[in-house]
C-alpha positions as CSV (number, residue, x, y, z in Angstrom):
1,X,2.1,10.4,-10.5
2,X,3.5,12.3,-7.8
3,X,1.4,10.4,-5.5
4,X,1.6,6.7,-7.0
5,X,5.5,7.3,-5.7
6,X,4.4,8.5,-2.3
7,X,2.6,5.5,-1.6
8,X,5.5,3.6,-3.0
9,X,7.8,4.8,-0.5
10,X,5.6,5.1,2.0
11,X,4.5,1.0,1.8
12,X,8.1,-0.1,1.2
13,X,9.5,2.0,4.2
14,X,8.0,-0.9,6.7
15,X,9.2,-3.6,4.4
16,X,12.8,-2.1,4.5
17,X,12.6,-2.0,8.4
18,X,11.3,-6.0,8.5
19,X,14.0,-7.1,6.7
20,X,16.4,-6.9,10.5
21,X,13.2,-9.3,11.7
22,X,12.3,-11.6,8.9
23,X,10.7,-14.7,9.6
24,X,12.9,-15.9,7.3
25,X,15.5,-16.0,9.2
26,X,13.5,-18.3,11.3
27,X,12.5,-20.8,8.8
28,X,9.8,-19.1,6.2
29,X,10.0,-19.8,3.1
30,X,10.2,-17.1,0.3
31,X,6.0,-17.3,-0.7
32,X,5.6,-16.8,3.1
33,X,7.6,-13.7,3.5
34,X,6.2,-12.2,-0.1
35,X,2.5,-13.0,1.5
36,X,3.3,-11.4,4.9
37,X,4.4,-8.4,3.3
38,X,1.8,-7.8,0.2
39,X,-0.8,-8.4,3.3
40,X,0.6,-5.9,5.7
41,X,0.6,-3.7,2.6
42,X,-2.6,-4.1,1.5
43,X,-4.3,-3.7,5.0
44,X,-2.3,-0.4,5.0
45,X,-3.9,0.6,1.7
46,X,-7.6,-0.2,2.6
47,X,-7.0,1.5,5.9
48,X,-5.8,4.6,3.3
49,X,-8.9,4.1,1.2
50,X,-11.1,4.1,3.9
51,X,-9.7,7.5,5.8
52,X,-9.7,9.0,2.2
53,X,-13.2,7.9,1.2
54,X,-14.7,9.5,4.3
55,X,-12.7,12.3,4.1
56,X,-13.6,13.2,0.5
57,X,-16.7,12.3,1.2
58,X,-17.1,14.8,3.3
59,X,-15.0,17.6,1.5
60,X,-17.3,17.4,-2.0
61,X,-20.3,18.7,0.0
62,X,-18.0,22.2,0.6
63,X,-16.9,22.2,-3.1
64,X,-20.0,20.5,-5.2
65,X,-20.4,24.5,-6.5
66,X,-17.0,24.2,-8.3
67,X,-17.8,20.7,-9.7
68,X,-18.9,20.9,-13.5
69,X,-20.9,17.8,-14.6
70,X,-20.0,15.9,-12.2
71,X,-21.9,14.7,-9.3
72,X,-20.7,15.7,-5.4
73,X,-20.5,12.0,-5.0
74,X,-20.3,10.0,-8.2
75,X,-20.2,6.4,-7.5
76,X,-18.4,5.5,-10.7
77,X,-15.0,8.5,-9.3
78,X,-15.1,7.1,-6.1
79,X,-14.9,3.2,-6.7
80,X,-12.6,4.0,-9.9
81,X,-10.1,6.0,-8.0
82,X,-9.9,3.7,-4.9
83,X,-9.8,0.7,-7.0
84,X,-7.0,2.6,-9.3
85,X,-5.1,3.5,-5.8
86,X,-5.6,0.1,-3.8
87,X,-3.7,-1.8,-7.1
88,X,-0.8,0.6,-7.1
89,X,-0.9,0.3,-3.0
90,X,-0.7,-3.3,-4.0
91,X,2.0,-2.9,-6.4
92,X,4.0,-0.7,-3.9
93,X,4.1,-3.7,-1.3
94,X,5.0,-6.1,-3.9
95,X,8.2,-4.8,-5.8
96,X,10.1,-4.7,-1.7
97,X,8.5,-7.7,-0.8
98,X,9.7,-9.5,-3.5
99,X,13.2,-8.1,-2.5
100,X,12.5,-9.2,1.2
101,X,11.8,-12.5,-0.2
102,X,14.8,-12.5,-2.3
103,X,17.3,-12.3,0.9
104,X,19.2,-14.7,2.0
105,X,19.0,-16.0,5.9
106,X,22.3,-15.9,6.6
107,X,22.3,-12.0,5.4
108,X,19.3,-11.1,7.5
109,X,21.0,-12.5,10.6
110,X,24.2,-10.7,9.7
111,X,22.0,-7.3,9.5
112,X,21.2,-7.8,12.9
């Protein structure tokens, strides 16, 4: 759980920073700015699942001797975990996106 709220905070700090330089400001409508952000988000979490993927990838090889009935590199662990983590890195780009969207122009420009 400890790390669901990482990623949380660590896809919505971004968002918190676009809000000074929304398109919205500009002209974008509110689907616009929600798809801009769950985007940028969800690169951000395959770029995490890939770096993680290799990584523990590589780390199962030094610790297969501690595994018990478990495979070094079970397909069904790997896909399940990174599927499990992409949709709460989806998730955690949604909820501030949707507050992004939410803003008013006239507040964004006000920010600034």
């Amino acid at each position: 759980m400890t790390y669901h709220l990482r990623i949380l905070r660590a896809l919505s700090s971004p968002v918190l920073n676009k809000l000074k330089k929304l398109e919205y400001s500009k002209g974008a409508k509110p689907e616009t700015v929600l798809k801009m952000i769950v985007l940028s988000g969800a690169k951000i979490a395959l770029l995490g699942l890939f770096v993680g993927v290799l990584g523990s990838a590589a780390l199962t090889r030094l610790l297969e001797g501690l595994l018990y009935e478990t495979e070094a590199l079970d397909p069904i662990t790997f896909v399940g975990m990174s599927l499990a983590l992409f949709i709460v890195g989806l998730f955690a780009s949604y909820l501030p996106a949707r507050q992004a969207a939410a803003v008013d122009p006239m507040e964004s420009l006000r920010m600034e």
